[in-house]
Steps between C-alpha positions, in 0.01 A plus 500: 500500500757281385465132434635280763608224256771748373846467627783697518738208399841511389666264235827322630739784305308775544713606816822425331389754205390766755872469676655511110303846467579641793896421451484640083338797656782567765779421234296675256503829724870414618642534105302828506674623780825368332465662145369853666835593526623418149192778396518743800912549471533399824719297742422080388396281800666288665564114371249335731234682294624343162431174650146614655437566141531107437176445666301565214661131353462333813133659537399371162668123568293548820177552331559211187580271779111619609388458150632192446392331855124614406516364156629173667195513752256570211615199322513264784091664572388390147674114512302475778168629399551250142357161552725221526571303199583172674 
């Protein structure tokens, strides 16, 4: 049986790096689909998928911006938890 003090609880960037993954993965699959043709000998794709490929940048700014936002909320946790020096 699981303890009831245990949360599931999220930091504050924790959703923004989930979002970053999930848009690397779909530019991540939509470069696959755009170099398969360069291998296979086959027809390219059309332009649109070129710039589907650029969501692999905008996934990892995505996911920094996450990174960056929990780093902030860790720091802001510990100034609070140190005892004031006035």
């Amino acid at each position: 049986m699981r303890d009831k003090t245990q949360v599931n609880s999220t930091a504050p960037g924790d959703g923004l790096v989930r979002a970053g993954a999930v848009v690397f993965f779909v530019g991540a699959v939509a470069t696959l689909v755009t170099v398969a043709p360069l291998f296979l000998g086959t027809s390219p794709f059309p332009t649109y998928m070129f710039g589907l490929s650029m969501l692999m940048g905008v996934g990892f700014l995505i996911a920094g911006a996450g990174v960056l936002r929990s780093a902030a909320a860790g720091r802001r946790q510990a100034r609070a938890a140190l005892p004031s020096e006035r």
